[in-house]
MARPA-23776 format. One line per field, with one value per residue: residue number from 0; residue in one letter; x, y, z of N, C-alpha, C in turn. Coordinates in steps of 0.2 Angstrom, whole numbers, plus 5000, padded with zeros to 4 digits. Layout:
resi: (NUM,...)
resn: (A,...)
n_east: (X,...)
n_north: (Y,...)
n_up: (Z,...)
ca_east: (X,...)
ca_north: (Y,...)
ca_up: (Z,...)
c_east: (X,...)
c_north: (Y,...)
c_up: (Z,...)
This chain:
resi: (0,1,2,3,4,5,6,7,8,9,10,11,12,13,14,15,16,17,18,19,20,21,22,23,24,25,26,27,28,29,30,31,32,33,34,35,36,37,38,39,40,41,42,43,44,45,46,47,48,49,50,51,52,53,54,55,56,57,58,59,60,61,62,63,64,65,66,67,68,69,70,71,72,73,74,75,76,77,78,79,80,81,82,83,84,85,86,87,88,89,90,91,92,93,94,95,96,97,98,99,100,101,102,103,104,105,106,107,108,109,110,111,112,113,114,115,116,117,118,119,120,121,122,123,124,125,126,127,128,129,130,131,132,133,134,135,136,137,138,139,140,141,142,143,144,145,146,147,148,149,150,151,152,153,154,155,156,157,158,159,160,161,162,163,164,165,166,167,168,169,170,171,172,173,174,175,176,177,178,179,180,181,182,183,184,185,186,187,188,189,190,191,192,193,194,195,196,197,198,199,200,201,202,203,204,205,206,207,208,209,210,211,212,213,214,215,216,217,218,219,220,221,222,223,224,225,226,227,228,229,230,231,232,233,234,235,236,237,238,239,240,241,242,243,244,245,246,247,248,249,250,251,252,253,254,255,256,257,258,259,260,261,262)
resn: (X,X,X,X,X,X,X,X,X,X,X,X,X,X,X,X,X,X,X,X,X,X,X,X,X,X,X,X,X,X,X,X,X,X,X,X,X,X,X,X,X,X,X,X,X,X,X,X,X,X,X,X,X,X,X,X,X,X,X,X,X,X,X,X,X,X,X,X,X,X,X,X,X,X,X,X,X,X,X,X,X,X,X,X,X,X,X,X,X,X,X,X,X,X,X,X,X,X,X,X,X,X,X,X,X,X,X,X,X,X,X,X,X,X,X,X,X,X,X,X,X,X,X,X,X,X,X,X,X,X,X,X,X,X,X,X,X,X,X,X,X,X,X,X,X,X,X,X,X,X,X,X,X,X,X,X,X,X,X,X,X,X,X,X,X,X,X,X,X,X,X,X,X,X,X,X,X,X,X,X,X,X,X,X,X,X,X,X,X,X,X,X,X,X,X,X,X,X,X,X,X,X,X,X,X,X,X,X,X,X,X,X,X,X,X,X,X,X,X,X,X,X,X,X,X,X,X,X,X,X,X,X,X,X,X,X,X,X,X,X,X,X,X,X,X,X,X,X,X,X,X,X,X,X,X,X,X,X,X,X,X,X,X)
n_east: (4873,4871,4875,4887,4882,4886,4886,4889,4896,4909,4915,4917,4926,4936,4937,4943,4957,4959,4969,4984,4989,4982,4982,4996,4994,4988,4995,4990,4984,4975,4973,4969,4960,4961,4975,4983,4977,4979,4996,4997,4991,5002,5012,5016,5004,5000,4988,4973,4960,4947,4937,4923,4913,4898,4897,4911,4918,4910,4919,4931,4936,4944,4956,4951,4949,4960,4961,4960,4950,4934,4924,4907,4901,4893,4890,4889,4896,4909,4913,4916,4927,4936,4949,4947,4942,4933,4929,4937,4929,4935,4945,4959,4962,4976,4992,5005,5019,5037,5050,5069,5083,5096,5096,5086,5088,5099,5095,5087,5096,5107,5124,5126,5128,5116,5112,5104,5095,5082,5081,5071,5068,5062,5050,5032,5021,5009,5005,5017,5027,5019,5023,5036,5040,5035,5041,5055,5054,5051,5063,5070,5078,5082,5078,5068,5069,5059,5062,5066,5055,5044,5032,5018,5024,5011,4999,4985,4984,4997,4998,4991,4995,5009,5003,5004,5017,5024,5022,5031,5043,5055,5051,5056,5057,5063,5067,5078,5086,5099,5106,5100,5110,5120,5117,5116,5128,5135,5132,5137,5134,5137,5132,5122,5115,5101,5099,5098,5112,5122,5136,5134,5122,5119,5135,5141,5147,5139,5138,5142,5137,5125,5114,5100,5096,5083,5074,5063,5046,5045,5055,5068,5084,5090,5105,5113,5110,5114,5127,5130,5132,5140,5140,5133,5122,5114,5102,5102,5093,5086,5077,5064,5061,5060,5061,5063,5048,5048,5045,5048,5060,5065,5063,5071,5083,5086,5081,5094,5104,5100,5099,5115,5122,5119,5123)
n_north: (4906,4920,4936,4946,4961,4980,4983,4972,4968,4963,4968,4980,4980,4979,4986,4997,4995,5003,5013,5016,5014,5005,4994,4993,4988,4979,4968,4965,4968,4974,4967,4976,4972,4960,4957,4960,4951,4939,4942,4940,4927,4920,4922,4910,4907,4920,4925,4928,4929,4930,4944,4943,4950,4943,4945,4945,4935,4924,4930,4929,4915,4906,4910,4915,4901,4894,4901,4903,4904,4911,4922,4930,4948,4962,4973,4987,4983,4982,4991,4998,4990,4991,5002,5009,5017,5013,5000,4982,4973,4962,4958,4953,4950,4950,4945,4953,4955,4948,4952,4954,4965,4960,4946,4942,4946,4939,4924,4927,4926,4913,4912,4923,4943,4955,4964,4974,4986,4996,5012,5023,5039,5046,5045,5050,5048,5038,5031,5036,5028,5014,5012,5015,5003,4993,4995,4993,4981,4974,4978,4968,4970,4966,4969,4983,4999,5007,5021,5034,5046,5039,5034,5022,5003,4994,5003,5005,5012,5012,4998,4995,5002,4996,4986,4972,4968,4971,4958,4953,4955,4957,4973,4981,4993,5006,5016,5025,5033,5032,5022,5014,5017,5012,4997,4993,4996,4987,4976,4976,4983,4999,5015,5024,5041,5049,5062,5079,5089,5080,5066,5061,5049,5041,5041,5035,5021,5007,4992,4987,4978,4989,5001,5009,5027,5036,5053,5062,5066,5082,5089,5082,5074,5078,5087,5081,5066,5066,5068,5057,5046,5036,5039,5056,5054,5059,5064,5065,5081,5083,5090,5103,5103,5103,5093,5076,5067,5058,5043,5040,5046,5034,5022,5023,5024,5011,5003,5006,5002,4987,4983,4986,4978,4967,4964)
n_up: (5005,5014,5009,5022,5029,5029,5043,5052,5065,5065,5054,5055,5063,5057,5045,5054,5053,5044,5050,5055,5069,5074,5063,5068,5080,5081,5072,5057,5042,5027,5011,4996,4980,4967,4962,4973,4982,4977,4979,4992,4992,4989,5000,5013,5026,5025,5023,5032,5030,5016,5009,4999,4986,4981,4966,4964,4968,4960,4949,4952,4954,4953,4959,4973,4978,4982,4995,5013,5019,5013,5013,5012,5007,5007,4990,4999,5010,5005,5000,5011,5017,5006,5001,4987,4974,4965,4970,4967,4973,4981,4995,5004,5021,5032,5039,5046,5039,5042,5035,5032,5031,5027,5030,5020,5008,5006,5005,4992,4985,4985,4994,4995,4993,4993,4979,4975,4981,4987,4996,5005,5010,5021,5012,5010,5003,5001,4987,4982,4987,4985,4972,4970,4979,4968,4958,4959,4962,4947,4943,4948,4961,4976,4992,4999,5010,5020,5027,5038,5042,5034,5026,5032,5029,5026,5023,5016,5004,5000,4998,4988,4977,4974,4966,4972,4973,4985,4991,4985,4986,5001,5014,5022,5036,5043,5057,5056,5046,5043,5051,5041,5029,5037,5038,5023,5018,5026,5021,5010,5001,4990,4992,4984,4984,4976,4969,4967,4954,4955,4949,4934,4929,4919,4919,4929,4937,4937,4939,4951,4967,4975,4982,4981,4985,4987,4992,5000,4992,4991,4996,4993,4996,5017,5018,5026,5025,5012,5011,5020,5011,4996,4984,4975,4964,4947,4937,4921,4913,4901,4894,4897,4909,4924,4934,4938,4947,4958,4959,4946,4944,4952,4944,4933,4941,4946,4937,4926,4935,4937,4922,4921,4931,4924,4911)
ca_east: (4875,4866,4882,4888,4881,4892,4883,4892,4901,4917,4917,4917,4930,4940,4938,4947,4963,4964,4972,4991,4989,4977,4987,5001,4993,4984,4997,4986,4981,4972,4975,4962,4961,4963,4981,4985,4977,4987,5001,4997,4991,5008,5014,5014,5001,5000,4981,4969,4954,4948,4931,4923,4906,4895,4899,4920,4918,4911,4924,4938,4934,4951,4960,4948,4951,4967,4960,4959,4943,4932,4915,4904,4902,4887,4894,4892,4900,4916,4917,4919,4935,4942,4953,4949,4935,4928,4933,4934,4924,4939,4950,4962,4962,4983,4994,5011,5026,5041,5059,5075,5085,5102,5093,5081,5091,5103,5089,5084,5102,5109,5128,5130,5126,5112,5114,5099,5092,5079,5079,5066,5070,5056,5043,5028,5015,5009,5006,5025,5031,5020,5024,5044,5042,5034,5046,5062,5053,5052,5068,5073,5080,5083,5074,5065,5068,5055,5066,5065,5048,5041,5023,5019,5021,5005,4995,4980,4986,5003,4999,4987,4999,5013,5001,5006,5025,5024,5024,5036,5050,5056,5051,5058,5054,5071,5067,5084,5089,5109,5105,5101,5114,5126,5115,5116,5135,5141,5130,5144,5132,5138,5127,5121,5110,5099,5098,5101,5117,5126,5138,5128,5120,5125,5143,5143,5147,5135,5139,5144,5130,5121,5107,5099,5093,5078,5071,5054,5043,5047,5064,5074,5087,5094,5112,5117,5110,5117,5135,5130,5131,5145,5142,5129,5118,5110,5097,5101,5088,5088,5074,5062,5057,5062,5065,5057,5045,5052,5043,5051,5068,5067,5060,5075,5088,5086,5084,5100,5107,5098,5106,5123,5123,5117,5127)
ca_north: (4910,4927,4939,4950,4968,4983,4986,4967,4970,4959,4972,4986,4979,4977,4995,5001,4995,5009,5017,5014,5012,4999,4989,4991,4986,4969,4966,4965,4973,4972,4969,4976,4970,4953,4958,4962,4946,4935,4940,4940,4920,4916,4919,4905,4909,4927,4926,4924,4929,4935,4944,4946,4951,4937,4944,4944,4930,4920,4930,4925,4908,4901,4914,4912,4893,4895,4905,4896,4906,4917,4927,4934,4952,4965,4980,4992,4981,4978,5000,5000,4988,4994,5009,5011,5023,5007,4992,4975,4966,4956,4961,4950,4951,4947,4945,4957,4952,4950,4952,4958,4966,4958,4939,4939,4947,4934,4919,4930,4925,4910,4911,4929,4949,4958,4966,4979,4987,5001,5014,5025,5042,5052,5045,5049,5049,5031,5030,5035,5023,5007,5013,5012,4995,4988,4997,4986,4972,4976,4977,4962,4972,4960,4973,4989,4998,5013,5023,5038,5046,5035,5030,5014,4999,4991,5008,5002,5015,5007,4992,4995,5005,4991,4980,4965,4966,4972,4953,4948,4955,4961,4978,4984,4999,5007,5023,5029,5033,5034,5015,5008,5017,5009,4992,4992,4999,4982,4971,4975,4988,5005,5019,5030,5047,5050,5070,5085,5090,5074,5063,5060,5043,5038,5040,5032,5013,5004,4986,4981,4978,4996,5005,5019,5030,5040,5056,5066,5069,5090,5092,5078,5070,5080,5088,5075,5061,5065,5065,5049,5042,5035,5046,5058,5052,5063,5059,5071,5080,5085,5094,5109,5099,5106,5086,5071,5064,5051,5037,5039,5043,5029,5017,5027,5021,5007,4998,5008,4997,4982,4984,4986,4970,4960,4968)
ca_up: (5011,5013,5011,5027,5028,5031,5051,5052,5071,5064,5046,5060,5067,5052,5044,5058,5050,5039,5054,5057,5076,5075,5059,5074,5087,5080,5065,5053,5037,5022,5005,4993,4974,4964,4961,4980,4986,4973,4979,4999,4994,4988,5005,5018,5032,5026,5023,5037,5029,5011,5011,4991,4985,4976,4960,4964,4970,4955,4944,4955,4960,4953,4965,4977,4978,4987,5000,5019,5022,5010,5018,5006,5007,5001,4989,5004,5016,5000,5000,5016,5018,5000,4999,4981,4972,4962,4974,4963,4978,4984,4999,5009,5028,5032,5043,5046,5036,5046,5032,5036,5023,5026,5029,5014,5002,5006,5006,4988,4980,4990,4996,4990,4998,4990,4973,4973,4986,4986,5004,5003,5016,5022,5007,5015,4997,5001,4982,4978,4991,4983,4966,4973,4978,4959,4952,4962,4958,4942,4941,4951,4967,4983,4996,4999,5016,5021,5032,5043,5044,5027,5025,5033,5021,5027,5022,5012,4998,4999,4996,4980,4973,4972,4963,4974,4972,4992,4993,4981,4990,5006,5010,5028,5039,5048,5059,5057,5039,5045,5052,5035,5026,5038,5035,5017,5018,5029,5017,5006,4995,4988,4995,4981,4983,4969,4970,4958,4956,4956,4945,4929,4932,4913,4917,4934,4938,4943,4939,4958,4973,4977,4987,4980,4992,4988,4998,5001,4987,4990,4996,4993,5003,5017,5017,5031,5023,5004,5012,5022,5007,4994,4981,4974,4955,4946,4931,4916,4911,4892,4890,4900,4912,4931,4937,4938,4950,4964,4958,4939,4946,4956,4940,4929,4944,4946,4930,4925,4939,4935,4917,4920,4933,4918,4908)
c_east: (4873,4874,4882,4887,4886,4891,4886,4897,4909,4918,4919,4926,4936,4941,4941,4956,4965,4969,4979,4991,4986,4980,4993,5002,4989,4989,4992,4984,4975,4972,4970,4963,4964,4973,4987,4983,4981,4992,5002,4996,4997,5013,5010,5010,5001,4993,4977,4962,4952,4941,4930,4916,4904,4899,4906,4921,4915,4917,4931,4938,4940,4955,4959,4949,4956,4967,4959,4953,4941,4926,4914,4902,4897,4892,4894,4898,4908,4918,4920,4927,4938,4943,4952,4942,4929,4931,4930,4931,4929,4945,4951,4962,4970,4987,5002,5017,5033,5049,5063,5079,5089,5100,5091,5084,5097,5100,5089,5091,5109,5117,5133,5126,5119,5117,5112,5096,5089,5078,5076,5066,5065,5050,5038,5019,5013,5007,5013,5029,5027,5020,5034,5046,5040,5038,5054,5060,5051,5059,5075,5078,5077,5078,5073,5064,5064,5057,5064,5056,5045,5032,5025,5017,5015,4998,4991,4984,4994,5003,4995,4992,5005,5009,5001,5012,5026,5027,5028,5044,5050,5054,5050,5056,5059,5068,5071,5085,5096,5110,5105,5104,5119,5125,5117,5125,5138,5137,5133,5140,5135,5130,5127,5115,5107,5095,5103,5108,5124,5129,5133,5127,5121,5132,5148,5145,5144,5133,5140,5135,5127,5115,5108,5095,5087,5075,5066,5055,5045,5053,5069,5077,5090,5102,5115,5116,5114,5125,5134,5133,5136,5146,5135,5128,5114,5106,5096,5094,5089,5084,5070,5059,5058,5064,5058,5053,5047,5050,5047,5057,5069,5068,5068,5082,5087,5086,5090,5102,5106,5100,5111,5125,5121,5119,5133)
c_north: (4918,4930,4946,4957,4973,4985,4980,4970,4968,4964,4979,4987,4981,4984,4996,4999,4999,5014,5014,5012,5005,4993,4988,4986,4978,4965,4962,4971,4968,4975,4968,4974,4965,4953,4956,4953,4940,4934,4939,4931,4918,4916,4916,4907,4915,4928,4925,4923,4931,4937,4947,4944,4945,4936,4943,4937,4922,4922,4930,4921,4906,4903,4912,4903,4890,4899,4901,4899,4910,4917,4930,4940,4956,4972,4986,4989,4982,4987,5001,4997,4990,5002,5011,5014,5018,5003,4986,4969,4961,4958,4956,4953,4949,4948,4949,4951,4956,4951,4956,4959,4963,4949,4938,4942,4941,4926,4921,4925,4922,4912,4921,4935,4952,4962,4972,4981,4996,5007,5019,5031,5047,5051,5045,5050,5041,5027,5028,5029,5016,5007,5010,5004,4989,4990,4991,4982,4970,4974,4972,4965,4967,4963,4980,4991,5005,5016,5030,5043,5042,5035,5021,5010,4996,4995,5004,5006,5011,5002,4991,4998,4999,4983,4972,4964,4970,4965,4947,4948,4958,4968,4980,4992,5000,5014,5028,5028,5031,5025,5011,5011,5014,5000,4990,4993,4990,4975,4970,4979,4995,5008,5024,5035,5048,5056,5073,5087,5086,5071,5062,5050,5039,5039,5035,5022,5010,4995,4982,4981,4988,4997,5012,5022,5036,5045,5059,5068,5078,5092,5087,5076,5078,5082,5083,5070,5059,5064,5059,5045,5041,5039,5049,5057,5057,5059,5064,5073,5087,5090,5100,5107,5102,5099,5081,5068,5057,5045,5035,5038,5036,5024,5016,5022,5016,5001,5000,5003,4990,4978,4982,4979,4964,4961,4961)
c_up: (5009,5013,5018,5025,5031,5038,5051,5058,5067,5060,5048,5062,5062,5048,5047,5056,5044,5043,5056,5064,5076,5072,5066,5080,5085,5074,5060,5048,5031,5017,4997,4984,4970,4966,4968,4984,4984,4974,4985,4998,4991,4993,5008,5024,5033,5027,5029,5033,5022,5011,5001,4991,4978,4970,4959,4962,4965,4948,4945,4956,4959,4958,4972,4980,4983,4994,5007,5019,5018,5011,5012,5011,5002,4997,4994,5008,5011,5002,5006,5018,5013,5001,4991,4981,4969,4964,4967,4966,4979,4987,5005,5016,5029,5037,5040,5041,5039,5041,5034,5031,5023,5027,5023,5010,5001,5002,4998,4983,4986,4991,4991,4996,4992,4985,4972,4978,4987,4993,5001,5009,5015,5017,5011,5009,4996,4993,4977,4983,4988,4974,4965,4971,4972,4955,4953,4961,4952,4940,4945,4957,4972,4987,4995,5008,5016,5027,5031,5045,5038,5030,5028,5028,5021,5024,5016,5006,4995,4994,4989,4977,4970,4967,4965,4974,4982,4994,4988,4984,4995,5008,5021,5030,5045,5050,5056,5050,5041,5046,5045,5030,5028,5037,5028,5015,5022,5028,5012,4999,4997,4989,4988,4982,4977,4972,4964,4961,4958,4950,4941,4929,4924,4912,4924,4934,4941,4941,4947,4960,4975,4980,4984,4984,4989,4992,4998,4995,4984,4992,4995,4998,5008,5018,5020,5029,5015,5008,5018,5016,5001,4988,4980,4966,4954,4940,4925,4913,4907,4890,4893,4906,4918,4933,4936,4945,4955,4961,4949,4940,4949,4950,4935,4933,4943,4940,4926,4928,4937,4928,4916,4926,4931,4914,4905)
C-alpha cells in the first residue's frame, strides 16, 4: 500500500482537529504517540482509525494489531497530524469519551463513593493539565474534573502530556467550578484547596475521601473559590524557593493522600 500524502483530502480533514471547535463539533480527537494510542485501544470502541508511517508501523506492529483500522501515512503527512516536534509516526484517530465523575468513580470502586478525585480550576497550560491527570493516575485517584475556564481535555497537548492515563481514568469538564465543588461535596468527599497560606499539608488528615482543588498556573485559586471549599492545604516550603509549580503541587498532594488512605 502506497502510503497517504499529506495533500490527502481525508489528512486535511483531520488536521483540523487541532481546533477545539471542530473536536466539539464532530467528537472526535486525536491521540498522538505509541503511549496515547495504547491507551485509547484499551477503550471499547474508542478508536476509529490509527494512521502510522511505514517505519511505525513495522516498530509497532504488536500494538498495531489491535487496531480496527490502520492507513499508512508519509512522514510529512504523520507531522502534520502530530502535535509533537519529533512525531513517533503513529497517531490514533478517537472518538469522545463520555465519564461522569460520580458514576465512574463509583463503577472505579464498586459499592463505595470515590476516594480520590482531582478538579482542576481555570488550568489552562494544556501541558499542566495532562501532567495533572498522570499524576491522579499515578496515584490511583478515581477521576479528574477540568473546571471552569480549563484547557480542553481533548487538546492534542493535553493528551500527550498525560502519557495515556487520559484513558485510564475519568477526566470530566464542569463550567462551573462551584458545581463541582458541590459535586464532589455530596459524593461524600472533603473539599480541599491546595493554595499558600493554608494548614500545613503534613499536619492535615487526609485519610477520608477528598478532592483536591487545584487553581491557574499564575494566581491560584480565587478568594470565592478557596472559601468554597472545606478547608485550605498548603505545601511547606523548606527552602528558597517562592512555590511550587501546579503540576508538582498537584503530584505532592495527592500522593500525600493516596498514602494516608493506605495507610
Amino acid at each position: 500500500m502506497t502510503p497517504l500524502a499529506a495533500s490527502n483530502a481525508r489528512l486535511k480533514e483531520l488536521r483540523k482537529l487541532s481546533r477545539r471547535s471542530e473536536r466539539s463539533e464532530r467528537r472526535l480527537f486525536l491521540a498522538d504517540g505509541p503511549k496515547a494510542v495504547e491507551g485509547a485501544l484499551g477503550v471499547p470502541d474508542c478508536v476509529v482509525e490509527v494512521f502510522a508511517t511505514p517505519t511505525a508501523a513495522e516498530q509497532y506492529a504488536g500494538l498495531l494489531a489491535a487496531a480496527p483500522t490502520v492507513t499508512l501515512v508519509d512522514d510529512r503527512a504523520m507531522a502534520g497530524l502530530s502535535d509533537s516536534v519529533t512525531p513517533a509516526g503513529v497517531v490514533a484517530l478517537c472518538r469522545f469519551l463520555e465519564p461522569s465523575l460520580v458514576e465512574e468513580g463509583r463503577q472505579a470502586r464498586p459499592d463505595t463513593t470515590p476516594r480520590l478525585v482531582a478538579v482542576c480550576a481555570d488550568v489552562r497550560d494544556p501541558g499542566n493539565a495532562g501532567t495533572v491527570i498522570r499524576c491522579a493516575d499515578a496515584a490511583g485517584a478515581d477521576a479528574v474534573v477540568l473546571a471552569g475556564d480549563s484547557v480542553d481535555r481533548y487538546n492534542p497537548k493535553t493528551i500527550r502530556a498525560s502519557v495515556g492515563s487520559v484513558f485510564h481514568l475519568p477526566v470530566t469538564t464542569e463550567r462551573d467550578p462551584f458545581a463541582a465543588v458541590a459535586a464532589a461535596r455530596a459524593a461524600g468527599l472533603t473539599v480541599l484547596a491546595a493554595d499558600m497560606d493554608g494548614e500545613s499539608l503534613f499536619e492535615t488528615d487526609l485519610t477520608g475521601p477528598t478532592a483536591w482543588m487545584f487553581g491557574n498556573e499564575a494566581w491560584g485559586l480565587p478568594d470565592a473559590l478557596r472559601g468554597a471549599a472545606d478547608r485550605v492545604v498548603s505545601i511547606p516550603i523548606y527552602g528558597r524557593a517562592e512555590s511550587l509549580n501546579l503540576s508538582t503541587a498537584a503530584a505532592v498532594c495527592l500522593y500525600a493522600s493516596a498514602r494516608a488512605q493506605r495507610a
